[in-house]
C-alpha positions as CSV (number, residue, x, y, z in Angstrom):
1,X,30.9,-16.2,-19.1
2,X,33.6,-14.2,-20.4
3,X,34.9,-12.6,-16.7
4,X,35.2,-16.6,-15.3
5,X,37.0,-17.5,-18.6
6,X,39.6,-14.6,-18.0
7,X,40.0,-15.2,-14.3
8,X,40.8,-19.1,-15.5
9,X,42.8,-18.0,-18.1
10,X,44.9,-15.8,-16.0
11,X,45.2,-18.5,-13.4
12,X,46.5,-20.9,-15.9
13,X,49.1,-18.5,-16.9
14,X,50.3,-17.0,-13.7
15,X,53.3,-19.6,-13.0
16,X,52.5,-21.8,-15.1
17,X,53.1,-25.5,-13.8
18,X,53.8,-24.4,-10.1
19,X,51.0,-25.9,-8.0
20,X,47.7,-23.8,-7.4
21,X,48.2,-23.7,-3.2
22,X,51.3,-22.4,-4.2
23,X,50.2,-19.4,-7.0
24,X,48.1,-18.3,-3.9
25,X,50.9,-18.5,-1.5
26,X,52.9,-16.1,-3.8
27,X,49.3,-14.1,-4.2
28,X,49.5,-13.8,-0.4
29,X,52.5,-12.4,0.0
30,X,52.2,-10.0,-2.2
31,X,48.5,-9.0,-0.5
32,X,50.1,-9.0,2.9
33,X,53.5,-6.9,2.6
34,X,52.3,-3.5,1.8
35,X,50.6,-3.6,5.0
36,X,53.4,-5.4,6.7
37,X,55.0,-2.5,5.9
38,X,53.5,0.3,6.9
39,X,53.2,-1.5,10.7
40,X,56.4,-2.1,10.7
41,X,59.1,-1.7,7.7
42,X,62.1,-3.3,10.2
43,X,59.3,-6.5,10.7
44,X,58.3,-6.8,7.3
45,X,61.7,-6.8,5.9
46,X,62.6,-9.8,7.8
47,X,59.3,-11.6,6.6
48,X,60.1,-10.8,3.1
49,X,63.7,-12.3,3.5
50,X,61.6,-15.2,4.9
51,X,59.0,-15.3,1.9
52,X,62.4,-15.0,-0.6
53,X,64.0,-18.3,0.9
54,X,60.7,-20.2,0.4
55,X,60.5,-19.3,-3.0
56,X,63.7,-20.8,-3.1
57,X,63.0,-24.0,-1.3
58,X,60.0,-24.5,-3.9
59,X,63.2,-24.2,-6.9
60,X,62.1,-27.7,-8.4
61,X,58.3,-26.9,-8.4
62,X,58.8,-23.3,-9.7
63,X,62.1,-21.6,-10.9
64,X,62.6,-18.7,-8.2
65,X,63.4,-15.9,-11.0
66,X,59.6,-15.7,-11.0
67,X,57.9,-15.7,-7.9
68,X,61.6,-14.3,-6.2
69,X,61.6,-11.2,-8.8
70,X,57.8,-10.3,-8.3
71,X,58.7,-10.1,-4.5
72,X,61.5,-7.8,-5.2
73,X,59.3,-5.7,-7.6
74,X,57.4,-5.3,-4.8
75,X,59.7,-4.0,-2.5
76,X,60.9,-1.1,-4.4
77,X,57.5,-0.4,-5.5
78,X,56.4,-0.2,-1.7
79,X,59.7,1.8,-1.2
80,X,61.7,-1.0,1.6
81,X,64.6,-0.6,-1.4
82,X,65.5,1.1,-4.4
83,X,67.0,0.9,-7.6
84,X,70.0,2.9,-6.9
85,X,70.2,0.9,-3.8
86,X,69.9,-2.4,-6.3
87,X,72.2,-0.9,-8.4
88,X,75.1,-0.6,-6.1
89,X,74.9,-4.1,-5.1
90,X,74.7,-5.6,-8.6
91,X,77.7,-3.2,-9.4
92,X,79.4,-4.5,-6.2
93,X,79.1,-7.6,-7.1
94,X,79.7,-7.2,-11.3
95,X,82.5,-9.4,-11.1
96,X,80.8,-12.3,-10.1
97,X,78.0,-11.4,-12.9
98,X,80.9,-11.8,-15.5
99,X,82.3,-15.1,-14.0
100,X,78.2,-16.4,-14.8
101,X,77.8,-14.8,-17.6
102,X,81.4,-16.2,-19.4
103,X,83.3,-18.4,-17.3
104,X,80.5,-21.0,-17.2
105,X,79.9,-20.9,-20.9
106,X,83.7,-21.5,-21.1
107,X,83.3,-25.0,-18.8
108,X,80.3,-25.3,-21.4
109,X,83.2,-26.2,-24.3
110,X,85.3,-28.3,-22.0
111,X,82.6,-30.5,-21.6
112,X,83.8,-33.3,-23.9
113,X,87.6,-33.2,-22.0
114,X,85.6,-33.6,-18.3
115,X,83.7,-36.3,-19.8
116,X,86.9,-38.2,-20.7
117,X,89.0,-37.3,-18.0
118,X,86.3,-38.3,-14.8
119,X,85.1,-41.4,-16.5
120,X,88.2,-42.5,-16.6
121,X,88.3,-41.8,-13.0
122,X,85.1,-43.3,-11.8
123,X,85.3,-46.2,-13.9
124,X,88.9,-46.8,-12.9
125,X,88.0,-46.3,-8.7
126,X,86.0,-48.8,-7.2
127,X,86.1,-47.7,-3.9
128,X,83.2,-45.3,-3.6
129,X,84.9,-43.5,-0.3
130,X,88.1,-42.9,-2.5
131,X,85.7,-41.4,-5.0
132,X,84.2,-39.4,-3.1
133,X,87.2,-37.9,-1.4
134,X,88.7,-37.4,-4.5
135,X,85.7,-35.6,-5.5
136,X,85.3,-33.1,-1.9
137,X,89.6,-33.3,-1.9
138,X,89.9,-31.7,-5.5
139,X,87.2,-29.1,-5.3
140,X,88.8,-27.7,-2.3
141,X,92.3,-27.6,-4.1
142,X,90.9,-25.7,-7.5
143,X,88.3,-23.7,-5.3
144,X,91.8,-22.4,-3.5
145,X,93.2,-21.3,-6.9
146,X,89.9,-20.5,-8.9
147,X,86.3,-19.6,-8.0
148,X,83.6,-21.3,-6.5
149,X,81.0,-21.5,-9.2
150,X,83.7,-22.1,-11.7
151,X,84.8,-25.4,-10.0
152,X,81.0,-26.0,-9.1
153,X,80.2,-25.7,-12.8
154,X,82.5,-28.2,-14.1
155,X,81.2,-30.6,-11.6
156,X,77.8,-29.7,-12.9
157,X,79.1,-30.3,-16.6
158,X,80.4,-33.5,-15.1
159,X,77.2,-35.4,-13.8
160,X,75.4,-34.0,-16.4
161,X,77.4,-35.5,-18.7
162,X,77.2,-38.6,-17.0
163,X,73.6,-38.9,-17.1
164,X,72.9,-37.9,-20.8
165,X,74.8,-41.3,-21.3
166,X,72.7,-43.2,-18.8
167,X,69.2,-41.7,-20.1
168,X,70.3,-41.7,-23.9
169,X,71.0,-45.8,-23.3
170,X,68.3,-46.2,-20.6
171,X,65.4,-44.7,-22.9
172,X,66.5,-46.0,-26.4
173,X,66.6,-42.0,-27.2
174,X,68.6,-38.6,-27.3
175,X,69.3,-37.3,-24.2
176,X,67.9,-33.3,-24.8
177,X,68.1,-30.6,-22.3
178,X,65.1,-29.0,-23.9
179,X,63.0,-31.7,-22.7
180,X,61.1,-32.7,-19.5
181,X,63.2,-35.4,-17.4
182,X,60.8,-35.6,-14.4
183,X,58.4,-38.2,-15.8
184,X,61.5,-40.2,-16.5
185,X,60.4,-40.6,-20.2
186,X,61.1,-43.6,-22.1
187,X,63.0,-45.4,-19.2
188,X,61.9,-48.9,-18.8
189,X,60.5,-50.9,-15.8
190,X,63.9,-52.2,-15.9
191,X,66.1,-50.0,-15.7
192,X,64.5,-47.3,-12.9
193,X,65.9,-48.5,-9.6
194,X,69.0,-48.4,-11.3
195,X,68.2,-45.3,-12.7
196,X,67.3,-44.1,-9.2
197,X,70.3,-45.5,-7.4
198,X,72.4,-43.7,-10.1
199,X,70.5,-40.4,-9.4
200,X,71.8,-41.1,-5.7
201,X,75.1,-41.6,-6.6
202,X,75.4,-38.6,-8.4
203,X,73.6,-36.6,-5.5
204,X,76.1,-37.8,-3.4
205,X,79.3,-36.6,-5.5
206,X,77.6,-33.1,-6.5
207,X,77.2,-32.9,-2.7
208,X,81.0,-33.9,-1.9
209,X,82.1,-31.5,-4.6
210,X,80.3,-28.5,-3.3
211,X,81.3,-29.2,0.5
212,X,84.7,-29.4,-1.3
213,X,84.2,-25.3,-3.0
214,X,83.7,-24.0,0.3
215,X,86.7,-25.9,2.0
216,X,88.8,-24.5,-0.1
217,X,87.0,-21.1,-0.8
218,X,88.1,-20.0,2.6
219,X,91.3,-20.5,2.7
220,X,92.8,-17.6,-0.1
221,X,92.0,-14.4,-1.1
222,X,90.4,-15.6,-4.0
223,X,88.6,-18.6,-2.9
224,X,85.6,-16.4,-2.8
225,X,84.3,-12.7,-3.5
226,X,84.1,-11.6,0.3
227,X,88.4,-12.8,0.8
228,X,89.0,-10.5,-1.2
229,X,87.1,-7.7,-0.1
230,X,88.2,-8.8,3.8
231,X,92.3,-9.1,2.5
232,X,92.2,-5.4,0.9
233,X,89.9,-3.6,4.0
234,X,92.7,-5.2,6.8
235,X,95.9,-4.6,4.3
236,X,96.7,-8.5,3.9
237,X,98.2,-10.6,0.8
238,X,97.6,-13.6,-0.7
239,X,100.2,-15.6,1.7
240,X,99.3,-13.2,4.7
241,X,95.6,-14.0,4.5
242,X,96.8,-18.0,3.9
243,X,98.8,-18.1,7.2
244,X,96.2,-16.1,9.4
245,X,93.5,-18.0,8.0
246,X,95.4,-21.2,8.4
247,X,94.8,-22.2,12.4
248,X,90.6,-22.3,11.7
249,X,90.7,-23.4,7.7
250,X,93.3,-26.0,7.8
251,X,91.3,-28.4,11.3
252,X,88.3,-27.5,9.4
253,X,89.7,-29.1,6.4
254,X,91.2,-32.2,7.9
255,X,87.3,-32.5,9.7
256,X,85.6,-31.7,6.0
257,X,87.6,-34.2,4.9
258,X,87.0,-37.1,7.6
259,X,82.9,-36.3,7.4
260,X,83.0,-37.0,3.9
261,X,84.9,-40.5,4.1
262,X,82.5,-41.1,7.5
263,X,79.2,-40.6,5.7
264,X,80.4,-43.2,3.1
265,X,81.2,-46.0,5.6
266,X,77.8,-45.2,7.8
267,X,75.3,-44.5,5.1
268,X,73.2,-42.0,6.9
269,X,71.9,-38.3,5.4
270,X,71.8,-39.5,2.2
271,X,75.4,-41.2,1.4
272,X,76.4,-44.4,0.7
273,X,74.5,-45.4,-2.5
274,X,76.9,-47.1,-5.0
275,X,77.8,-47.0,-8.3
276,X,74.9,-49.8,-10.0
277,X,76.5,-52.5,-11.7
278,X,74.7,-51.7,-15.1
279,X,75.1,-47.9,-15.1
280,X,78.7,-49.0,-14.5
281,X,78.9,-51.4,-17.4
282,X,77.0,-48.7,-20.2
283,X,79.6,-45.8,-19.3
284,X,82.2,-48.6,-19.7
285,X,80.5,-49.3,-22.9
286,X,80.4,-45.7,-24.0
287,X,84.1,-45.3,-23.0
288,X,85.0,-47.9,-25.2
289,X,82.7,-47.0,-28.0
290,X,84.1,-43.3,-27.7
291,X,88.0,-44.4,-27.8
292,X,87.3,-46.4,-30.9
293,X,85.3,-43.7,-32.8
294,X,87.4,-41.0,-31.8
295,X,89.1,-39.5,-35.1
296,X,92.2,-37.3,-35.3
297,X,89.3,-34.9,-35.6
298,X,88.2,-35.4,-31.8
299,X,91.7,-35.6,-30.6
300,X,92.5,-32.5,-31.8
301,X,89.2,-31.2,-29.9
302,X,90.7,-32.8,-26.7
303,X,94.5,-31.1,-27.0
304,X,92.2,-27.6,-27.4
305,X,90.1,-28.6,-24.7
306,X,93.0,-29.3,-22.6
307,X,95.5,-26.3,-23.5
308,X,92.8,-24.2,-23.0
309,X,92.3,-25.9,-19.3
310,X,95.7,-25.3,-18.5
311,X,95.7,-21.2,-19.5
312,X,92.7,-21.2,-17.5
313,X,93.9,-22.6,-14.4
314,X,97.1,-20.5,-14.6
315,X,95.3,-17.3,-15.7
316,X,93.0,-17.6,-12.4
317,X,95.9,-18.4,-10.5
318,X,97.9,-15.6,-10.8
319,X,94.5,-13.2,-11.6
320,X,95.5,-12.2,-15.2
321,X,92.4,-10.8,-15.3
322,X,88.6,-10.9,-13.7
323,X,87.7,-14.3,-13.3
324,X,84.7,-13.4,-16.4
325,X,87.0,-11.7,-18.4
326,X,89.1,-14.8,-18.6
327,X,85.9,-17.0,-19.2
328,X,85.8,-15.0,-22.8
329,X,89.2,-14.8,-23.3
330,X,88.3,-19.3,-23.0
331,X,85.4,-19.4,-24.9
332,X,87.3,-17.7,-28.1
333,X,90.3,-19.9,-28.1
334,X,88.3,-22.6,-27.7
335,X,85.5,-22.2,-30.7
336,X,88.4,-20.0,-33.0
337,X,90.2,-23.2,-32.5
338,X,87.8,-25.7,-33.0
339,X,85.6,-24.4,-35.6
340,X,82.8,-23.1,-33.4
341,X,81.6,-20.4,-35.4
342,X,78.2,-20.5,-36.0
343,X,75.9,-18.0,-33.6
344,X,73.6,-20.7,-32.4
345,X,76.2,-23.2,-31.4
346,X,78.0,-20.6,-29.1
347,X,74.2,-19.7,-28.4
348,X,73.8,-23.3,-26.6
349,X,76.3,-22.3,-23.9
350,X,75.2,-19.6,-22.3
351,X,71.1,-21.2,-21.6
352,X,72.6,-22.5,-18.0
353,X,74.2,-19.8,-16.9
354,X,72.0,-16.6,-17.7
355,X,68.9,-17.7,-16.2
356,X,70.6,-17.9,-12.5
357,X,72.2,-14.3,-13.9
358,X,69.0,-12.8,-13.5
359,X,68.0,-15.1,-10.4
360,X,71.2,-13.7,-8.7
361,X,70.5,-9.9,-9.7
362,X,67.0,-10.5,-8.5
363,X,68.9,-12.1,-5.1
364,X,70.4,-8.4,-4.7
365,X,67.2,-6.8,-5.0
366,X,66.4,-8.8,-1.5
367,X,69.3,-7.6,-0.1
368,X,69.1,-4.3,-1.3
369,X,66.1,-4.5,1.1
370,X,68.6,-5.9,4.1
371,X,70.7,-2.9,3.4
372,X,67.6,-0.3,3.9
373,X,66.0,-1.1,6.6
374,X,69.0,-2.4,8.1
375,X,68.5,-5.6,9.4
376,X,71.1,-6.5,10.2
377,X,72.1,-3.6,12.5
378,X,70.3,-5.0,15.7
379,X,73.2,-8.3,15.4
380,X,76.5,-6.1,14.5
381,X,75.4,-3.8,17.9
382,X,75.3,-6.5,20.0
383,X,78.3,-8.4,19.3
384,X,80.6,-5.0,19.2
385,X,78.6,-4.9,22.6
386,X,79.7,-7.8,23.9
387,X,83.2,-8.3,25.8
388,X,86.7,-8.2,23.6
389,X,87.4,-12.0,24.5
390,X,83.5,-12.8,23.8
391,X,83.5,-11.2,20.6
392,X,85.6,-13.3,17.8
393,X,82.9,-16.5,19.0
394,X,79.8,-14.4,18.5
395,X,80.9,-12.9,14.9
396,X,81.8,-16.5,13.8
397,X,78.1,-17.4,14.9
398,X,76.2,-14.3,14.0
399,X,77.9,-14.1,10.2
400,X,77.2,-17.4,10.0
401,X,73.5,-17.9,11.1
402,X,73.0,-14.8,8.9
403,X,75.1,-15.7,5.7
404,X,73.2,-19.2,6.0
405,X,69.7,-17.0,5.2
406,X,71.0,-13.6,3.3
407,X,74.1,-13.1,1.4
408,X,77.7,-13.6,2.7
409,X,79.3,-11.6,0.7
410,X,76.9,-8.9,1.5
411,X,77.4,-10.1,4.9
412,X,81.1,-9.9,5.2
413,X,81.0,-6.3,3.6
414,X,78.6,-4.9,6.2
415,X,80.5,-6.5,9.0
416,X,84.0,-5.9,8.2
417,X,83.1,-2.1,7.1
418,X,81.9,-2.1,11.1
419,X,85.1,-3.4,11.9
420,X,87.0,-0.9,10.5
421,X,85.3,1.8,11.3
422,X,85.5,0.9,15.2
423,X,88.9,0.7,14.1
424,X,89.6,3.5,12.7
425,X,87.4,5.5,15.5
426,X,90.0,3.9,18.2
427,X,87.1,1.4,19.8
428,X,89.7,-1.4,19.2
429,X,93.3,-2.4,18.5
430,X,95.0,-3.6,15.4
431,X,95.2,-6.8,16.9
432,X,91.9,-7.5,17.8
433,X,90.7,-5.9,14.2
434,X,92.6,-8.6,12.1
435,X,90.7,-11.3,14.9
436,X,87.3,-10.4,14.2
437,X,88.3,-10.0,10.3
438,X,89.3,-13.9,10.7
439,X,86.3,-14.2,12.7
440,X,84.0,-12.7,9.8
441,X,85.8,-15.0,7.3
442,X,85.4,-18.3,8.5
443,X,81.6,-17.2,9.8
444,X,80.6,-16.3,6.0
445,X,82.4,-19.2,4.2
446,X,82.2,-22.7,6.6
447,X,78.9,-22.6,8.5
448,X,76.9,-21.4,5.3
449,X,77.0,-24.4,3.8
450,X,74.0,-25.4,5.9
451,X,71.4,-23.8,3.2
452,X,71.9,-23.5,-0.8
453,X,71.1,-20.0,-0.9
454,X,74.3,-19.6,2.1
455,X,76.8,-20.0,-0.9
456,X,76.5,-19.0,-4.4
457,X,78.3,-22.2,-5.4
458,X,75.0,-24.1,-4.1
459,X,72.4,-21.9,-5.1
460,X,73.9,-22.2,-8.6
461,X,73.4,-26.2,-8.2
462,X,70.1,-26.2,-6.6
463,X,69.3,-23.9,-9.7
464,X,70.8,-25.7,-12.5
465,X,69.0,-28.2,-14.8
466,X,70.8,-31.1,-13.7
467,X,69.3,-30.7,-9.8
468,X,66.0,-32.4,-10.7
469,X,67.2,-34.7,-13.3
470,X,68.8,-36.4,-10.0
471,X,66.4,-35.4,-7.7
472,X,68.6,-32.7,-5.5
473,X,65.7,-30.3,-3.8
474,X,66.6,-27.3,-1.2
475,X,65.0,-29.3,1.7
476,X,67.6,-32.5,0.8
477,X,70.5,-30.1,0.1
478,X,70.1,-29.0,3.6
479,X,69.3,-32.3,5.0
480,X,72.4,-33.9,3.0
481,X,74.7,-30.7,4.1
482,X,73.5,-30.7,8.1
483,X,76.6,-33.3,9.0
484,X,79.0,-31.0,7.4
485,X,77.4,-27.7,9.1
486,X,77.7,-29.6,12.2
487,X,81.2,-31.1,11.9
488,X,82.7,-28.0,10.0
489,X,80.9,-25.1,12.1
490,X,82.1,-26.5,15.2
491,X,85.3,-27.4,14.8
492,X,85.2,-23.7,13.1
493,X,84.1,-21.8,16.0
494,X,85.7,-23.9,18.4
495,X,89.6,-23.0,16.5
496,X,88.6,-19.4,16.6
497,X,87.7,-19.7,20.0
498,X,90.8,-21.6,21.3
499,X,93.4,-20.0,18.9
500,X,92.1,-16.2,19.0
């Protein structure tokens, strides 16, 4: 009796919740790739890319850190990576492991200020288009000037806050993090097609929002990690990289722009769904409550709040510092400065953040395995293959097919070091060096929005607790991001096509 009971017992505990065809799924892989490997290490690193992204798909079934990390285990147990190989690219990419680690806590004690000011927008705007471009318009602008996941997390912070309010009125209860949302607890007959229309309404401005990060992400040299790295390989600055960017990001903007009013006025992929009446009429409600309960006390929390926005914003602007480093320097003026000071308070803002940390180091460990047994190398042959006038066209495609299932900034970094290095070798001009580096640019930051784990920025939301409180799974990220892929990668390729 006892072997059965410790075989149940073990399959009770080995992922939990996640769904039994799914434990043996995971169970699968793992029986499979050794062998995989030693046929074919090139093959089976390709399948365990594959195997990674499905973990990811399954996110609101079963947090990927899990099922995601024992596949990377794996691999440097069966020797397709190693650690020093890990290593490198979790120090490559350390900056972006501080901007997690403090700048999203930091959002964390803004929370109250984002509250007020985007309720007063919403419930000011009536026009659900005008919201939503506001929405897509304004993440481009900050993602331009700040970071991806930093704008990303304040519009997290945002709907987040937004629906606490809903479900705290909705149920007759607290609204807790700490508890399960899926069954929809304590939420009326009543009140859930509201509540679900809400949920889509919020779907569709987190969706708008994160389009929005990557509009404006491409555009400067520290819209995202991989501008950066691209500016200082090819020798450009901040206004160099802005005006040879500007003839593919700026069409691709004005088109960004136009899908996201279009998909209001047709209602198709997902868009469309309106504001309910009585969700409308609570936040109205709370904003009224809230404005006649808020002491000199709470005031003074909102001037913090709000001086400490405004240092933020400049500080990322004119890169006082790394973007993390400035995250602290936020999250000690704000609790010195508004009596934070006890451990497990400061404790509370760093649960959202940290658990996609480790996600994202574990995300390195897969690419680690890209990096050894190149696979990539087959793709960066054939386009330096290809014909001089042929070539920008086929980067733009081939870093974006492959940043849409890998990494882009790992992607931009193994294509622009080729780049260079045909460069410096004498296998092509100056010229036609700072073309491709465009090329690789706009290929890593537009058509990757056409899968969460593309850009950072949406793999953080897919990730986040608020995606299933509103119902926002990988397959309808992709489904709801596929007529901004298509508008935006087109009119992408087609600019570096026609202007280069």
């Amino acid at each position: 009796m006892s072997a059965p009971i410790k075989t149940a017992s073990f399959w009770h505990n080995f992922l939990g919740p996640a769904p039994d065809w799914y434990k043996g799924l995971i169970l699968v892989f793992l029986a499979i790739n050794p062998i995989l490997a030693m046929i074919s290490p090139f093959v089976a690193g390709w399948i365990l890319v594959l195997q990674f992204i499905f973990t990811l798909a399954m996110a609101l079934r079963c947090y990927p850190l899990q099922p995601g990390g024992l596949l990377a285990l794996q691999a440097v147990v069966i020797g397709m990576t190693s650690p020093e190989t890990i290593r490198a690219e979790v120090f490559n990419n350390f900056p972006v492991i501080l901007l997690l680690m403090f700048m999203v806590a930091g959002i964390y004690f803004m929370k109250e200020l984002l509250l007020f000011t985007f309720t007063k927008i919403i419930l000011g705007i009536r026009s659900k288009s005008i919201i939503s471009l506001l929405f897509c318009g304004v993440s481009a602008f900050l993602s331009a000037f700040l970071d991806a996941l930093t704008v990303t997390a304040v519009i997290i912070s945002v709907a987040l806050g937004f629906y606490s309010v809903y479900h705290k009125v909705a149920s007759g209860k607290q609204f807790s993090d700490e508890h399960e949302h899926s069954e929809d607890e304590g939420i009326g007959e009543l009140h859930r097609d509201d509540l679900e229309r809400f949920r889509a309404f919020l779907r569709n401005l987190l969706m708008h929002g994160a389009v929005g990060t990557a509009l404006g992400g491409v555009c400067t040299t520290v819209g995202e990690p991989q501008n950066l790295l691209i500016a200082n390989q090819v020798g450009w600055e901040f206004v160099e990289f802005f005006i040879r960017m500007a003839p593919v990001t700026m069409p691709v903007l004005v088109v960004g722009l136009t899908t996201c009013f279009l998909l209001e006025q047709i209602k198709r992929f997902g868009y469309g769904a309106q504001l309910p009446e009585p969700v409308r009429q609570i936040l109205t409600e709370f904003d009224a409550e809230e404005t006649r309960n808020r002491t000199d006390l709470d005031r003074a929390r909102l001037v913090i709040q709000a001086l400490a926005a405004i240092i933020l914003v400049v500080a990322l602007a004119f890169h006082w510092a790394e973007v993390g480093l400035i995250g602290l320097m936020v999250i000690v003026l704000q609790t010195a400065l508004n009596g934070i000071v006890e451990e497990h308070r400061i404790g509370h803002a760093f649960e959202e953040a940290l658990p996609f940390t480790a996600l994202l180091v574990v995300f390195f460990g897969i690419v680690g395995v890209i990096e050894d047994q190149h696979l990539f190398a087959p793709v960066i042959t054939y386009v330096l293959s290809l014909d001089v006038s042929d070539q920008p066209g086929i980067m733009y495609i081939a870093n974006g097919l492959l940043s849409a299932i890998s990494d882009n900034v790992f992607v931009a970094t193994v294509y622009i070091n080729e780049v260079v290095d045909a460069f410096n070798s004498g296998r092509i001009d100056r010229e036609h060096m700072n073309t491709l580096a465009i090329a690789i640019n706009t290929g890593t930051n537009i058509p990757s929005v056409a899968t969460p784990n593309g850009q950072a920025a949406f793999l953080f939301l897919l990730t986040s607790s608020l995606a299933p409180l509103v119902r926002l799974s990988y397959g309808r990220m992709v489904m709801m991001a596929l007529p901004y892929t298509v508008t935006m990668g087109l009119t992408g390729w087609f600019c570096v096509m026609y202007f280069f």
